[in-house]
C-alpha positions as CSV (number, residue, x, y, z in Angstrom):
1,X,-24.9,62.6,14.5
2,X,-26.7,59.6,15.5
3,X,-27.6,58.9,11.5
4,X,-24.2,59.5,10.6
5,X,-22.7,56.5,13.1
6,X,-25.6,54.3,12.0
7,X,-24.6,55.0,7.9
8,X,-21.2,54.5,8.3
9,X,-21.5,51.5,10.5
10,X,-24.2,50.3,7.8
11,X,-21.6,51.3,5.3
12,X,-18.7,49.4,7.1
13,X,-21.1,46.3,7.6
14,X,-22.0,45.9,3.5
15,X,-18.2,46.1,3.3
16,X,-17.3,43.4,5.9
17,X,-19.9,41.2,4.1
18,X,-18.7,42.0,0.4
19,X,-15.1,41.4,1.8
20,X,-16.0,37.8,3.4
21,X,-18.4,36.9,0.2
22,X,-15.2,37.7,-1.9
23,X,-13.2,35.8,0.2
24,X,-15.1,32.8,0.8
25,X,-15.5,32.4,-3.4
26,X,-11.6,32.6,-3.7
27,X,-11.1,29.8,-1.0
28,X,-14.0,28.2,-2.4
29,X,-12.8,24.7,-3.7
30,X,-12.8,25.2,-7.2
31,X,-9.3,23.9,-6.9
32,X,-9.8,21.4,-5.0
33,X,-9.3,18.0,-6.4
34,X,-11.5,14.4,-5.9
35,X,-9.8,12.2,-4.0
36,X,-11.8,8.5,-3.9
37,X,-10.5,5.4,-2.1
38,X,-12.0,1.8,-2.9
39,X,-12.0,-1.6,-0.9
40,X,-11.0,-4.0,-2.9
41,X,-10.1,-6.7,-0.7
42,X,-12.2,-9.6,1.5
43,X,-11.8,-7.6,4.5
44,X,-12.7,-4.8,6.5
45,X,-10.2,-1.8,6.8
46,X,-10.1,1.4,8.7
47,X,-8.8,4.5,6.1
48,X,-7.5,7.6,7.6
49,X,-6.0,10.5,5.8
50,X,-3.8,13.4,6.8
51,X,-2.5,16.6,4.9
52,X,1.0,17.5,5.2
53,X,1.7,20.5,6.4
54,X,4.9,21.9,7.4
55,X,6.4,18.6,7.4
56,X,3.7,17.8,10.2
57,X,0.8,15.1,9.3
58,X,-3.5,16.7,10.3
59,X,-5.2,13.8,10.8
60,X,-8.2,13.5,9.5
61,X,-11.2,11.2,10.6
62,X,-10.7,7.9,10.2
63,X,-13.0,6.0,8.0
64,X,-14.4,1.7,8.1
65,X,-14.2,0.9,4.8
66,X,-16.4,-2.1,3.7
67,X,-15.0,-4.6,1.0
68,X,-16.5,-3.1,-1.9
69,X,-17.0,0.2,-0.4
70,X,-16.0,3.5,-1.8
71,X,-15.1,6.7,0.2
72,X,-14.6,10.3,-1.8
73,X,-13.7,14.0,-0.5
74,X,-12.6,16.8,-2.3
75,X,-8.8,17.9,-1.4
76,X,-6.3,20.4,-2.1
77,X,-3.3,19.8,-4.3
78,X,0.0,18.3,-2.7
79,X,1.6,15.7,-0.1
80,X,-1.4,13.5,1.8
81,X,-0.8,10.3,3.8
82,X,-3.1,7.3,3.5
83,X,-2.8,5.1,6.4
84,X,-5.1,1.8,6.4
85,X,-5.4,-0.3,9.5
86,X,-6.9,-3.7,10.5
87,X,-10.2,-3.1,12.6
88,X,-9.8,-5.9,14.8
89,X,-6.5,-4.6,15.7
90,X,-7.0,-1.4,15.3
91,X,-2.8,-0.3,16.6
92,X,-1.8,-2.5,13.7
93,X,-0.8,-1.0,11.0
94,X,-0.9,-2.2,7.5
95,X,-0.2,0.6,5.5
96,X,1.4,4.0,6.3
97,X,2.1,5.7,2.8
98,X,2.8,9.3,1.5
99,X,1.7,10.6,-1.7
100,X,1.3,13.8,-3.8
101,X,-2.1,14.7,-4.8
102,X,-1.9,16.6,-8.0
103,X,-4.5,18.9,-10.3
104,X,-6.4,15.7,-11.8
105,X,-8.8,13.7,-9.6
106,X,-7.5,10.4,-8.4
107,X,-8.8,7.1,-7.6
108,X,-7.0,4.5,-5.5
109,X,-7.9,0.6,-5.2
110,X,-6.7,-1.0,-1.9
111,X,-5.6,-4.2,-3.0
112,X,-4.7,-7.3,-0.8
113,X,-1.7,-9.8,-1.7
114,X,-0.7,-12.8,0.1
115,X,3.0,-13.1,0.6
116,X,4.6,-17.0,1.9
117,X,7.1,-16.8,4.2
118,X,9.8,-19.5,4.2
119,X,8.3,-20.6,7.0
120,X,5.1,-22.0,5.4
121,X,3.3,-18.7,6.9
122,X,1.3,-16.5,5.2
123,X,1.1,-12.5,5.5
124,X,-1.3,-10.4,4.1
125,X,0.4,-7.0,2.3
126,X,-1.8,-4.2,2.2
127,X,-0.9,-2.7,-1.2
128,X,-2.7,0.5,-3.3
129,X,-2.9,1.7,-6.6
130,X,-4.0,3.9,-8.9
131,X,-7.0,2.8,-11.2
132,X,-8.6,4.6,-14.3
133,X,-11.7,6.5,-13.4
134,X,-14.9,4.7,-15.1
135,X,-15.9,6.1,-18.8
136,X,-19.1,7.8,-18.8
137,X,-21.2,6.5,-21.2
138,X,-23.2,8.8,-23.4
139,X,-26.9,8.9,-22.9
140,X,-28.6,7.2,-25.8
141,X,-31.6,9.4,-27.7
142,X,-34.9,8.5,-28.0
């Protein structure tokens, strides 16, 4: 009797295993798309994304972001929120924006722009935009 239990539990065991393998390769994140954000200004910035979920923003880690600097991460398809703040002041915020990720990889540029107020003062506008991903150049033969 004691053989039988330890088949059967062997049995239900392979099962389990073949059941999570199968489940992890359908979550796996062959749909995920590439998501990469670039510092393109003179400064500094702190980058945090968030999914939207249920019309409630998840956080993710928030990320210092270099001038120059590129961050990438694999996503799933649909509404994320970028949200870029100035590390000295780290509750300011420059830019809160929402956006729909679709099934092509994206790359944004975070651009800065000076705006004049009619007071003589000037304001930095945090702005981001799409850009073209780089052409891959064909290896030359030897």
């Amino acid at each position: 009797m004691s053989s039988a239990r330890s088949t059967s539990f062997s049995t239900e065991m392979v099962a389990g295993v073949a059941a999570l393998i199968a489940l992890s390769a359908w979550a796996s994140p062959a749909w995920a798309v590439g998501l990469a954000i670039r510092n393109d200004t003179n400064m500094p910035l702190y980058v945090q994304g968030g999914t939207v979920v249920n019309n409630v923003v998840r956080k993710g880690r928030p990320y210092l972001l270099n001038p120059g600097q590129v961050v990438a991460d694999q996503a799933l398809p649909g509404p994320k929120r970028l949200t870029i703040y100035d590390p000295r002041q780290p509750a300011r915020i420059l830019l809160d924006d929402t956006f729909i990720l679709g099934q092509v990889d994206l790359i944004l540029s975070i651009r800065a722009d000076v705006q004049v107020l009619p007071n003589g003062v000037k304001v930095p506008i945090i702005r981001v935009v799409p850009v073209n991903p780089p052409a891959i150049l064909p290896v030359p033969r030897r």
